[in-house]
Wavefront OBJ file of the C-alpha trace (Angstrom):
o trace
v -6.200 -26.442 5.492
v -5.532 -26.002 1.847
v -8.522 -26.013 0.289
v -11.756 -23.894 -0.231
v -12.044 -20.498 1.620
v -8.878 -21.162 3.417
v -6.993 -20.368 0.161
v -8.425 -17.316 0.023
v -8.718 -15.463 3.631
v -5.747 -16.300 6.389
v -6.358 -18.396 8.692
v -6.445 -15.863 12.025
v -9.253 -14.895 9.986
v -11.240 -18.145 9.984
v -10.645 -18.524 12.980
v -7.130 -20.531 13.586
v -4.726 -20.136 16.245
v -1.956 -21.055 13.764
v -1.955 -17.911 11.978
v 1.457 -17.595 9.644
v 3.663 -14.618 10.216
v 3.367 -12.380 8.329
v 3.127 -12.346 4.229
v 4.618 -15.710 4.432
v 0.658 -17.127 4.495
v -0.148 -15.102 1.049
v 2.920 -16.176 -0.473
v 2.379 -20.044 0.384
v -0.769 -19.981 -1.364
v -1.667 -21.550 -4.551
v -1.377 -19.395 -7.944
v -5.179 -19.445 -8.397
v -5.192 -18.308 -4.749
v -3.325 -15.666 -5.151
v -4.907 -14.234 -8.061
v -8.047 -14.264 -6.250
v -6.196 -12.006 -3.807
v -4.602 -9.542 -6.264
v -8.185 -9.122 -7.365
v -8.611 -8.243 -3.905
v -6.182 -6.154 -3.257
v -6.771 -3.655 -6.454
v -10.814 -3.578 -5.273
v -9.419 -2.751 -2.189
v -6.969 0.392 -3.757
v -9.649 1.262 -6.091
v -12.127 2.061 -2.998
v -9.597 3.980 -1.049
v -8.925 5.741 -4.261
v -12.717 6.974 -3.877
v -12.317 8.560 -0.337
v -10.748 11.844 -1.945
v -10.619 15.239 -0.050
v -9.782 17.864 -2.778
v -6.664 19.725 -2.866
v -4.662 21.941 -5.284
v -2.692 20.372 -6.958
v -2.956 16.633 -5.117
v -5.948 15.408 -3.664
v -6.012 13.607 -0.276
v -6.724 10.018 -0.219
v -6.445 7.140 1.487
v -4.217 5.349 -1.024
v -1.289 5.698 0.941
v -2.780 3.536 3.688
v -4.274 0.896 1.305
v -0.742 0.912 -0.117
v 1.019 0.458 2.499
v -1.250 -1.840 4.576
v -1.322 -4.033 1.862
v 2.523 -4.315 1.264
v 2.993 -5.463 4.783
v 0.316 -8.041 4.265
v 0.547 -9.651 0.859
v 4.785 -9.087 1.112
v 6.405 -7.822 -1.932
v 6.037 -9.915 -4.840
v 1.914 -9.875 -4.115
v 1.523 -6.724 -2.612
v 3.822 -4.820 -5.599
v 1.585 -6.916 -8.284
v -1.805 -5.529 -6.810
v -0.314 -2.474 -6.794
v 1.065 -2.693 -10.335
v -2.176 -4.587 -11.820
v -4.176 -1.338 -9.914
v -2.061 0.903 -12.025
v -2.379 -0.525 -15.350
v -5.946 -0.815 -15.070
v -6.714 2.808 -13.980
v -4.288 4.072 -17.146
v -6.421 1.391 -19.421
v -9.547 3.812 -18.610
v -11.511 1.966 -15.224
v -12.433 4.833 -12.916
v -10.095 3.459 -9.778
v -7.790 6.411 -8.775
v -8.388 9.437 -6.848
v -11.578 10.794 -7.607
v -12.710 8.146 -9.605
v -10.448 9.064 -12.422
v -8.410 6.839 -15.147
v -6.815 7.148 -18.187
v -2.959 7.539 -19.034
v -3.413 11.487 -18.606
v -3.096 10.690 -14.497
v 0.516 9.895 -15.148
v 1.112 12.719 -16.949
v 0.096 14.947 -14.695
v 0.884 16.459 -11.624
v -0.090 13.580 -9.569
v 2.120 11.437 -11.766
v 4.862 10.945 -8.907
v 2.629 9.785 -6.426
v 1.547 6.969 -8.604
v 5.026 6.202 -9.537
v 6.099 5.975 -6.016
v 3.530 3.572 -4.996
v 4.999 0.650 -6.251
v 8.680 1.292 -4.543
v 6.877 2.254 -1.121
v 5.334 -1.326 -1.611
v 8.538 -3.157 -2.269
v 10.489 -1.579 0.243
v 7.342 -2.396 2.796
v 6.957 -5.535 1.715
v 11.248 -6.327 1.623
v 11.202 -5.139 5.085
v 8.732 -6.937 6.881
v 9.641 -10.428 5.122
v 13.158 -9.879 6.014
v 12.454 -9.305 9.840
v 12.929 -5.768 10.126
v 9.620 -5.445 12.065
v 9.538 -8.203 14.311
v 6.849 -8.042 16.798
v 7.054 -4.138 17.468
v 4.349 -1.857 16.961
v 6.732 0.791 16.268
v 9.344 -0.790 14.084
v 6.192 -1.635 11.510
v 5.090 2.022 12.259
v 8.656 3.152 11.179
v 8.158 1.105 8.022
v 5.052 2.791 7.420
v 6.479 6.273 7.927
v 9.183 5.102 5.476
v 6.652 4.172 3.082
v 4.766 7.023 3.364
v 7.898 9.135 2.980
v 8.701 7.369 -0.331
v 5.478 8.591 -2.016
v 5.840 12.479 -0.503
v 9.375 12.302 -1.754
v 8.904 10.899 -5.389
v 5.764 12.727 -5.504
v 7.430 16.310 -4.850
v 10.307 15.256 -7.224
v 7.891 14.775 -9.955
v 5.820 17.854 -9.107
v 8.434 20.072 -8.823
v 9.674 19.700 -12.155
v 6.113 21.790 -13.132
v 5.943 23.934 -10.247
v 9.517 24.515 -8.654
v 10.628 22.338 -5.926
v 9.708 25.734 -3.290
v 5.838 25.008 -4.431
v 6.123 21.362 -4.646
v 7.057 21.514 -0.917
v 4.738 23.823 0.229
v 1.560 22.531 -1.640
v 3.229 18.825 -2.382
v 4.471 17.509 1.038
v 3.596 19.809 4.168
v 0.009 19.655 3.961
v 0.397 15.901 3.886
v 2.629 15.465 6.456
v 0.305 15.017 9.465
v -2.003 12.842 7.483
v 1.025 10.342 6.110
v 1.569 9.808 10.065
v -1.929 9.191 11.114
v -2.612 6.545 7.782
v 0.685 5.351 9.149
v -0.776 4.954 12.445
v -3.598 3.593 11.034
v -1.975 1.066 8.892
v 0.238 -0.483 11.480
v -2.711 -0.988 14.307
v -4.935 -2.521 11.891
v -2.002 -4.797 10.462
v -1.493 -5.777 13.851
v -5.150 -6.931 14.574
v -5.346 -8.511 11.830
v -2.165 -9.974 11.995
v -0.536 -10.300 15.517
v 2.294 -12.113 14.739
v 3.153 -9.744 11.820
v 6.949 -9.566 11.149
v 7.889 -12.697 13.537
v 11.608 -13.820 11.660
v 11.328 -17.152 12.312
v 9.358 -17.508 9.431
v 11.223 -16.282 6.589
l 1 2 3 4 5 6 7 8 9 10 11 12 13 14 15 16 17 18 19 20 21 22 23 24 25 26 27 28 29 30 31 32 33 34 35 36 37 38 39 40 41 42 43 44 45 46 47 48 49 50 51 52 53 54 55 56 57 58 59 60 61 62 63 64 65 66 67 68 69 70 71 72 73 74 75 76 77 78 79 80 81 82 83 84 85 86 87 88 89 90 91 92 93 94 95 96 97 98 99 100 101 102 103 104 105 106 107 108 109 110 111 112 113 114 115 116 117 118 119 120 121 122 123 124 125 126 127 128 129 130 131 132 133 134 135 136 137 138 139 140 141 142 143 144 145 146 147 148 149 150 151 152 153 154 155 156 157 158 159 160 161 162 163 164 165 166 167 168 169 170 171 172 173 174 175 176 177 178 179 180 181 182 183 184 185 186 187 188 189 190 191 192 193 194 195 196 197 198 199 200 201 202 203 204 205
């Protein structure tokens, strides 16, 4: 079905056996569609952006796991423009990062690499599900999480380290995060996997 609310929500969510694997049902949709989802997706960011545990000198969020969840879902092309169009419209001044902050200061700052890294961590989530990497398993779309998650500790400690060293950008950058990246990871993949059963399946793509 092609028309109305069913170009909008998937159709395991309406209710359909015939549910599409993967990103492959966000991609198939019509333009209008899709916007409708990217709209979506950066309400989506901008809430997780609000749950905000504060830390010196990164805050802990659950961007990561709106991020990442989202990749797998929308694909890459979809997924990296919600994340982009998110971007852009916290540095134009809307309060929708951590903390319910904006402006083009964020990406000056030391949380600068984070943001940067969230859209590669969505590409490479998004390439690797739509290519098959996942399949069916649990844990290979946990392992994309964790490599997802490890793309946005990485960049982000690069980035931070050029202010603090790279000795305090791993102690105060990374570690404290470390536990947390696994559990959103966690998190992600379970809910991408009720939501989504056949998540991954190749035959699709």
């Amino acid at each position: 079905m092609r028309n109305g609310v069913h170009d909008v929500i998937p159709e395991a969510v309406a209710g359909k056996a015939g549910f599409a694997r993967g990103p492959e049902w966000a991609r198939s949709r019509t333009i209008p569609a899709q916007a409708a989802l990217c709209v979506v997706g950066v309400a989506a960011l901008a809430v997780a952006s609000k749950v905000s545990i504060p830390m010196v000198p990164v805050p802990i969020t659950l961007q990561t796991f709106a991020v990442t969840f989202l990749a797998a879902l929308f694909g890459w092309r979809l997924g990296g423009a919600c994340v982009v169009a998110w971007l852009l419209v916290g540095a134009a001044g809307l309060p929708v990062l951590s903390g319910a902050t904006a402006g083009v200061a964020k990406f000056t700052g030391p949380t600068a690499g984070y943001l940067l890294a969230f859209p590669i961590a969505t590409l490479t989530i998004g390439a690797m599900v739509e290519r098959g990497y996942v399949g069916r398993s649990l844990l290979r779309l946990l392992g994309v999480m964790l490599i997802g998650n490890a793309i946005c500790l990485a960049v982000g400690a690069a980035w931070l380290s050029g202010t603090i060293g790279a000795e305090k950008a791993l102690l105060k950058g990374v570690l404290p995060f470390v536990v947390g990246a696994a559990l959103k990871s966690a998190l992600a993949a379970l809910s991408l996997k009720l939501v989504v059963p056949t998540l991954g399946a190749p035959r699709e793509w």
